[in-house]
ZAMARGU-4260 file (C-alpha; in steps of 0.2 Angstrom, whole numbers, plus 5000, padded with zeros to 4 digits):
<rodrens>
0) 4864/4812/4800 | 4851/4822/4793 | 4858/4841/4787 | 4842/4848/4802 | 4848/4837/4815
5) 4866/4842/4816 | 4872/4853/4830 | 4874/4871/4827 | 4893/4879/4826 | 4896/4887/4842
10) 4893/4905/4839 | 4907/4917/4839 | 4909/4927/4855 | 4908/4947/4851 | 4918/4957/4859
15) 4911/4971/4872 | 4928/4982/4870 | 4941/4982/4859 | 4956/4992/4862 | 4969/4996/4849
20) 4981/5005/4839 | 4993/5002/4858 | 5006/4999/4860 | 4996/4984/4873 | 5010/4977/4884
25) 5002/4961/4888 | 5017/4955/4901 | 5033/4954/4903 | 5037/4939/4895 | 5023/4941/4881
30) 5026/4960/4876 | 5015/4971/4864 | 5002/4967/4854 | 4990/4980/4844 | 4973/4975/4848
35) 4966/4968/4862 | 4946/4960/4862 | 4936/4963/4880 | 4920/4949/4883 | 4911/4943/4898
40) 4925/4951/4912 | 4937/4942/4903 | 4951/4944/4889 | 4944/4935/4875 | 4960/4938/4861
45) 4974/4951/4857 | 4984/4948/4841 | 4983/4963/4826 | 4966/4972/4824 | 4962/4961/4808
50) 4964/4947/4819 | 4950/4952/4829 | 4936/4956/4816 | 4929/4940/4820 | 4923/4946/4838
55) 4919/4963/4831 | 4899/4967/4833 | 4889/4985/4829 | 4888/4985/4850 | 4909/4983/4851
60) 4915/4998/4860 | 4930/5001/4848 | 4943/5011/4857 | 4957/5019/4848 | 4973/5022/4858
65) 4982/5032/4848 | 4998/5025/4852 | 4997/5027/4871 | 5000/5013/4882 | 4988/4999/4891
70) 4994/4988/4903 | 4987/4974/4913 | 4977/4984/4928 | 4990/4989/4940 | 4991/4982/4958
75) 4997/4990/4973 | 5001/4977/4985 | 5000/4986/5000 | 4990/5002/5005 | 4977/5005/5016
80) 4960/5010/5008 | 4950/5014/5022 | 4965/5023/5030 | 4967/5033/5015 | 4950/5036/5012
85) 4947/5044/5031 | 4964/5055/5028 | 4957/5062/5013 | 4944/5071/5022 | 4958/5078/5036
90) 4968/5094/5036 | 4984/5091/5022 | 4999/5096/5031 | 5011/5087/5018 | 5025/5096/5015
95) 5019/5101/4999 | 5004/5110/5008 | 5013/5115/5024 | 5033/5116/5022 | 5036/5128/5036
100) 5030/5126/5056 | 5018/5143/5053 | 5011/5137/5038 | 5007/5119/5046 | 4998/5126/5061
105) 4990/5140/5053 | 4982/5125/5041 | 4975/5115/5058 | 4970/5133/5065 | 4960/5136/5051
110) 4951/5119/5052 | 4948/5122/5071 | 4939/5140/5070 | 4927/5132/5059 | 4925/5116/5070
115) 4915/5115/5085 | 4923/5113/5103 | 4928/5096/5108 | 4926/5092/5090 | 4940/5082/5087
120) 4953/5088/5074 | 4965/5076/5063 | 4978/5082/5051 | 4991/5071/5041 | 5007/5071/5032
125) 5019/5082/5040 | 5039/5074/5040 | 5049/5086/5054 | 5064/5081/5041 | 5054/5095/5027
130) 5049/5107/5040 | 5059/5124/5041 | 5063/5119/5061 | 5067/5102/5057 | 5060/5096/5073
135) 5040/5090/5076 | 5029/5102/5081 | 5022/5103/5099 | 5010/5099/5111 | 5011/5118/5118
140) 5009/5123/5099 | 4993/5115/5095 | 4988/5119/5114 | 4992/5139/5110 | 4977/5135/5092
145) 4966/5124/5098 | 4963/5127/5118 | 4945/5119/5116 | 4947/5106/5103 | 4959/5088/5105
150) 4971/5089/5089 | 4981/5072/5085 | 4993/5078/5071 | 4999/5060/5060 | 5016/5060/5054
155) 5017/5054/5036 | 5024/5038/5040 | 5008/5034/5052 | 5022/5029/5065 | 5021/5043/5073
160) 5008/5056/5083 | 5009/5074/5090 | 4994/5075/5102 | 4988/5092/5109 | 4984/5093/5128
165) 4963/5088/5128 | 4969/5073/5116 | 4981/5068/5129 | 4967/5069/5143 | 4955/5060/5133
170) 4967/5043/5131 | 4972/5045/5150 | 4991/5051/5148 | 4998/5062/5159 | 5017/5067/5162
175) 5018/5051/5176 | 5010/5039/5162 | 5026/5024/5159 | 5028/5022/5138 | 5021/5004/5135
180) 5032/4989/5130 | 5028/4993/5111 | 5028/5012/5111 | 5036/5029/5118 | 5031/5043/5123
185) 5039/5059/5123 | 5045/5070/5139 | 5056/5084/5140 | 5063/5084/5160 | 5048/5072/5165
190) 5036/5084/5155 | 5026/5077/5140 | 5030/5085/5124 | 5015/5077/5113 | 5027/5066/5105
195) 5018/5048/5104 | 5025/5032/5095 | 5019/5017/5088 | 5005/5011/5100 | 5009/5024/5114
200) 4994/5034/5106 | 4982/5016/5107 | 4972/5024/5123 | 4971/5044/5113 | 4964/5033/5097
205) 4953/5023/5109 | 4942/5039/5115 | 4941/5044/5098 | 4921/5039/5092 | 4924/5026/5080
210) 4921/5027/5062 | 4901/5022/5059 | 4898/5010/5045 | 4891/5023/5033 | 4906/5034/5034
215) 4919/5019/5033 | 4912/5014/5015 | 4912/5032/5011 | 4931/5031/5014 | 4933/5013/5006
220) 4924/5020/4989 | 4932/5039/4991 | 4951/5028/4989 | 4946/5015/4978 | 4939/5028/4964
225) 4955/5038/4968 | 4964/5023/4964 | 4955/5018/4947 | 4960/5037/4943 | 4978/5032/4944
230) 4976/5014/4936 | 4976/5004/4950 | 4961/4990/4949 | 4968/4979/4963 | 4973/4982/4978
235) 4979/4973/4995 | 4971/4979/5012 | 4985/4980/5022 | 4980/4981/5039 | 4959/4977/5037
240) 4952/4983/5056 | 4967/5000/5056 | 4951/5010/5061 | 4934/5003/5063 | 4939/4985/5071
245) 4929/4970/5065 | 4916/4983/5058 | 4928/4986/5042 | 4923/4968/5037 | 4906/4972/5038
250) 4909/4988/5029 | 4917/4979/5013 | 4905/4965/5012 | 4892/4980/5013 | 4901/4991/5000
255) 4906/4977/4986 | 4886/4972/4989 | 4878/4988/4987 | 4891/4992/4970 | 4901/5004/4983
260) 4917/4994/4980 | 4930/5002/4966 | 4944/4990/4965 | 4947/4970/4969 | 4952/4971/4987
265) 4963/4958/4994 | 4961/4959/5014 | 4974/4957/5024 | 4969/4955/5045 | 4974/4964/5056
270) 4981/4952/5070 | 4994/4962/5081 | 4993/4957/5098 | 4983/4967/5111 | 4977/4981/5098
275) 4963/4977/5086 | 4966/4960/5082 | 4949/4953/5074 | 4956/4937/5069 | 4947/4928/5080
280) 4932/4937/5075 | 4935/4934/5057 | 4936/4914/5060 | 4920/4914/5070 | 4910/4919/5056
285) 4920/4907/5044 | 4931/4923/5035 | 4947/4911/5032 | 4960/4914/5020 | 4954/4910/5001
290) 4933/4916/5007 | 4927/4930/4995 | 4927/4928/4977 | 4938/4940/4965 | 4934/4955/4969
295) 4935/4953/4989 | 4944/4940/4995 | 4951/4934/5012 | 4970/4935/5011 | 4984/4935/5024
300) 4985/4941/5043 | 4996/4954/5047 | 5008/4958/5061 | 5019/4972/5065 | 5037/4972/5071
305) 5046/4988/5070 | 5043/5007/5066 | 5049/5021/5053 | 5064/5026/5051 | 5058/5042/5050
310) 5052/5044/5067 | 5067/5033/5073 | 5058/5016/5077 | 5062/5006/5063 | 5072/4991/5073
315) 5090/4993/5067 | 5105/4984/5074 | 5115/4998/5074 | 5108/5014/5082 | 5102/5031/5072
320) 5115/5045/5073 | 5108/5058/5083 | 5107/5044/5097 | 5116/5030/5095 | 5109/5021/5110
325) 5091/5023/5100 | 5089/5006/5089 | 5071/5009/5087 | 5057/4999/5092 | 5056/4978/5093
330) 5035/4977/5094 | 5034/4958/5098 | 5044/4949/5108 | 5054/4936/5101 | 5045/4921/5110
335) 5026/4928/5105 | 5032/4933/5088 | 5036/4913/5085 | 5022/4909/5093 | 5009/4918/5082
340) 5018/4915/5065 | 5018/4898/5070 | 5000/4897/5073 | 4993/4907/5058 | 5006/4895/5047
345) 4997/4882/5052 | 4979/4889/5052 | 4983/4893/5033 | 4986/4911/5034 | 4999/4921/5020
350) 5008/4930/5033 | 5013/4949/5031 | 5025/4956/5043 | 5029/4974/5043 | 5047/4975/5045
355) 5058/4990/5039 | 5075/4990/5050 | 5088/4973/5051 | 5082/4970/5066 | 5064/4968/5063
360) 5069/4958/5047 | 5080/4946/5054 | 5067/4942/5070 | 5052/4940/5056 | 5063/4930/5045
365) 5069/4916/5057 | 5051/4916/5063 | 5046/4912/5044 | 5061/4900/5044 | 5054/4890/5060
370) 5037/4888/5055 | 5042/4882/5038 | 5054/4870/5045 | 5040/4863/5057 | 5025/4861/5044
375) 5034/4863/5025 | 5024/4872/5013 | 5035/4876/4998 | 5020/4889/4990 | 5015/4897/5006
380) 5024/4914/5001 | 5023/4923/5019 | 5029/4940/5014 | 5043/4954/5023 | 5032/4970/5021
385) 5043/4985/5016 | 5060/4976/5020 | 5069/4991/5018 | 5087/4989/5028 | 5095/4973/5027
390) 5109/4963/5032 | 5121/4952/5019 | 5111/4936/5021 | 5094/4941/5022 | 5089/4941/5002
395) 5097/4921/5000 | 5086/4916/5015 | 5072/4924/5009 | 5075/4916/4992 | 5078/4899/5000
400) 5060/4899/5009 | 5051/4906/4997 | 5046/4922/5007 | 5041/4938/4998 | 5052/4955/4997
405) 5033/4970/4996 | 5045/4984/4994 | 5040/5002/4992 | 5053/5011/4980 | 5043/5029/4983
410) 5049/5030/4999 | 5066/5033/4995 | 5060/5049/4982 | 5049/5053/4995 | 5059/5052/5012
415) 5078/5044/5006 | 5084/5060/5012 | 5077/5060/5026 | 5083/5042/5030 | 5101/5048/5026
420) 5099/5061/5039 | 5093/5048/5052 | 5106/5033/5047 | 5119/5038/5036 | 5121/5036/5016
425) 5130/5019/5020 | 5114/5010/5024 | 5105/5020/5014 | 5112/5019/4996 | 5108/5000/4995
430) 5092/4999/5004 | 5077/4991/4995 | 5085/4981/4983 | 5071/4979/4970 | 5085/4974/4955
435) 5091/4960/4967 | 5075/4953/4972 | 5070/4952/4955 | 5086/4944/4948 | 5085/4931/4961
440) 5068/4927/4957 | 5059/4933/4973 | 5045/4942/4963 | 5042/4958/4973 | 5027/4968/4970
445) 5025/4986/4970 | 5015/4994/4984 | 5012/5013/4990 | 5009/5011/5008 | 4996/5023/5006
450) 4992/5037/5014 | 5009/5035/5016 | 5015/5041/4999 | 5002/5045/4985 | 4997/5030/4977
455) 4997/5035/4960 | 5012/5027/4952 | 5021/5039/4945 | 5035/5043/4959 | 5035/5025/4963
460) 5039/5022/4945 | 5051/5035/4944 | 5060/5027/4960 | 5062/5012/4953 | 5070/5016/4936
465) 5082/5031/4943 | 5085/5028/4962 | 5085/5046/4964 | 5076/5055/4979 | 5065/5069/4979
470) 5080/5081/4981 | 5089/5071/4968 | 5102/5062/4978 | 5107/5047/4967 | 5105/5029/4975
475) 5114/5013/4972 | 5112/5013/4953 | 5115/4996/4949 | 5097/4992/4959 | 5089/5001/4943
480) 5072/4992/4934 | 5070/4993/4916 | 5052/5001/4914 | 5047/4982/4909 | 5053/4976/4926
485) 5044/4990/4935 | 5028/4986/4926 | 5029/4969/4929 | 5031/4974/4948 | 5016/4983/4946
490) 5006/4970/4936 | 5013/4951/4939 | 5019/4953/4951 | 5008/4959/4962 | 4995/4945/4958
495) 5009/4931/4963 | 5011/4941/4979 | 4990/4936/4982 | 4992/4920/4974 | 4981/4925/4960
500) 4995/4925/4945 | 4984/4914/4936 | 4971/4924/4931 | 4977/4942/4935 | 4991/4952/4931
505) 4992/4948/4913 | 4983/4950/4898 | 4979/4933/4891 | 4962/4926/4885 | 4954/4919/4899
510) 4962/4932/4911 | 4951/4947/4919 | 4949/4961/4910 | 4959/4974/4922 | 4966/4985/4912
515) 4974/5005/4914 | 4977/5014/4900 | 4991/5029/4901 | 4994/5044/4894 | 5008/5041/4886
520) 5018/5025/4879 | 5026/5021/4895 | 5037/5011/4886 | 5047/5026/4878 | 5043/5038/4889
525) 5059/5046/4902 | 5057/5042/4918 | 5055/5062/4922 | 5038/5062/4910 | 5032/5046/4919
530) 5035/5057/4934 | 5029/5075/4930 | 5018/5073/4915 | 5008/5056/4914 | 4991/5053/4919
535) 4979/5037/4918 | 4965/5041/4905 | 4954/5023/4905 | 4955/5009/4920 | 4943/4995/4916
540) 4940/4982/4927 | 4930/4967/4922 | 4927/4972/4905 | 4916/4988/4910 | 4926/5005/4907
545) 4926/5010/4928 | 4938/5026/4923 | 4940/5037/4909 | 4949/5055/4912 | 4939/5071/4903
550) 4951/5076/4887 | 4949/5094/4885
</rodrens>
């Protein structure tokens, strides 16, 4: 063959990024490299920094670590954006910003003097358990501040709601209104107190004016570059339709068209019976799990079975201690439960179920159980969202069918004391057994439930590797991660949790260039500078730095 005639050698790719001097943790199983070469939204090599000279180019943005630590993007695998987003515009009465009763009211008061009347007012966070009364506030008290505005305070487990008197007269509730089969609401001698739980507060939310498009991608892009702030690049929608309905669809589509998306969003439908179910609406227009691309993607449907333990409506088998004869809340009959998981199982949904107490756990897991038996599907991976409180032979079914623990190992530095006052140390010291799960090969991810808890990872870290709460009580130790294991819950597997652990959650050539880089070398860091010191300084996603923290 003439010299002119024959094919030209393939040109060498070069390299948008290089990252190096790491340590790069690459994976569990793969561990540290040095180097690590960025092209086309992909990982194109990682080896030593010699090894990538070939990809280098005058345009390579050469990053220099400096011995701090990248890691695959992080994934929290179950929050809820738009949720979060919305909060982060309310008044913060955390027990951070508002430990006392005063302080909590005088924060609302000072939003509703500078609020119009009838202008509805939403504040978020409190736990009773913190507040120096150590009982929920009142619907007298927000009455004696806001006379001419309706006020819904949100508990920080989201369970629970203390609603002034116009909120009330707004959803219709008055002291002769019966609590609904899947809710409760509070009386003191037939007189209501404001205390609304799980769907009780349905028809207060209902009069609310729903979120406008505009303002819900304002909240899905306020949380998402919250979240690349923190290293998180992927996230899992946990209850998509929570507060704009069908229209949060439309709002993502929207956002990830108009570059308003921050993070790969995984969507998970909201599908509980009777209250914003868009399920149906979803498959009329062909949004069936697997539609979307990487970045938003059609995942699972998801139900809800129980409650909080912090607002006592968790199902447990065995009843809380300041009322024994209270076992929470049971949110699906048995019958309908089976009904629906059945039906999604064979539609070929990825089911997540939130279930926290026994109760809930065991209902949702023989319901997994059933509709595996009838129609097998060995890779389906429904999963048992939070799984907090178990009995002995829940882990070994779970294992047998495949069905994922999504734990959330902040709660217990965030509220395990609280827990301990609602249920004893006895249930408590074992509960979310992340070192069993991962032992037994059940892969559970790392979520945040935010704006439940903070969805930076440090506490959530620091949970998993001391067992400690926020006061320092120490939990079952033996349930311990090593920092490798927590990273890997944070990484692998939370892309096995989406089914996307083939190109996700590693950093392998071919894989997507989702990656956060810390601080600090994580890797030899103690777990009190992971929690108190440590900041995410880059997050790329898709090869294009999306995140890099001002030094100085």
């Amino acid at each position: 063959m003439p010299l002119s005639s024959r094919p030209a050698a393939p040109a060498i790719p070069q390299a948008d990024i290089i990252l190096h001097n790491g340590p790069i943790w690459c994976g569990f199983a793969e561990g540290v490299v040095e180097a690590i070469a960025l092209w086309n939204g992909q990982i194109l090599a990682t080896g030593a920094l010699e090894d990538l000279t070939p990809f280098r180019a005058e345009t390579t943005r050469m990053i220099d670590l400096g011995g701090r630590l990248a890691t695959p993007g992080l994934t929290d695998a179950h929050l809820h954006p738009t949720y979060l987003g919305v909060v982060m515009d309310w008044v913060d009465i955390t027990p951070q910003k508002a430990p006392t009763l005063e302080s909590l009211l005088a924060a609302v008061k000072a939003r509703v003097e500078r609020s119009e009347p009838g202008e509805w007012i939403f504040a978020s966070g409190y736990d009773q358990t913190k507040l120096d009364v150590k009982r929920h506030p009142t619907m007298a008290e927000l009455d004696a501040i806001a006379p001419d505005n309706p006020v819904m305070l949100i508990r920080t487990c989201t369970h629970v709601q203390i609603a002034n008197s116009l909120a009330m007269q707004a959803g219709g509730i008055d002291d002769n209104t019966p609590n609904p089969d899947d809710g409760q609401i509070g009386k003191d001698n037939g007189r209501l107190t404001g205390f609304l739980a799980e769907n009780a507060a349905a028809p207060i939310l209902d009069a609310v004016p729903p979120l406008s498009r505009a303002a819900t991608i304002d909240a899905i892009e306020r949380a998402g570059n919250y979240c690349l702030s923190v290293g998180i690049t992927s996230v899992m929608d946990a209850a998509i339709g929570m507060k704009a309905g069908f229209e949060e669809i439309a709002a993502y589509n929207e956002a990830k068209r108009t570059g308003r998306l921050p993070v790969r969003t995984w969507m998970s439908l909201r599908a509980t019976p009777a209250h914003d179910n868009i399920v149906p609406q979803c498959e009329a227009v062909g949004l069936v799990p697997g539609a979307g691309d990487d970045m938003l993607m059609v995942g699972s449907v998801k139900l809800f079975l129980d409650g909080s333990i912090g607002g006592a409506t968790a199902w447990m088998t065995e009843g809380y201690l300041a009322d024994g004869n209270n076992h929470g809340l049971q949110m699906i009959p048995t019958d309908a439960l089976e009904a629906m998981v059945l039906d999604y199982h064979i539609k070929g949904y990825q089911i997540c179920a939130h279930a926290i107490g026994d109760g809930a756990i065991e209902q949702l897991i023989t319901a997994y159980e059933k509709a595996l038996a009838a129609h097998p599907d060995p890779d389906r991976r429904h999963r048992v969202e939070h799984s907090g409180f178990l009995s002995p032979d829940h882990n070994q079914r779970m294992q047998k069918a495949g069905i994922i623990p999504s734990p959330q190992q902040v709660f217990l530095y965030d509220f395990g004391d609280a827990y301990i006052s609602m249920i004893g140390m006895e249930r408590v010291y074992s509960a979310y057994p992340q070192k069993t799960w991962t032992d037994m090969g059940l892969k559970p991810p790392a979520g945040s439930d935010s704006p439940v808890c903070d969805p930076a990872p440090w506490a959530n870290l620091y949970a998993m590797l001391t067992r400690k709460t926020g006061a320092g009580t120490q939990l079952d130790p033996s349930e311990c991660l090593s920092i490798e294991e927590a990273l890997q819950s944070y990484t692998e597997y939370g892309a096995y949790s989406q089914k996307q652990e083939h190109h996700r959650g590693k950093l392998l050539p071919g894989y997507l260039a989702d990656i956060a880089v810390f601080s600090r070398n994580l890797l030899e860091a103690t777990p009190e500078e992971i929690l108190e010191s440590t900041a995410c300084d880059i997050a790329i996603l898709g090869g294009r730095v999306v995140f890099e923290r001002k030094q100085g």
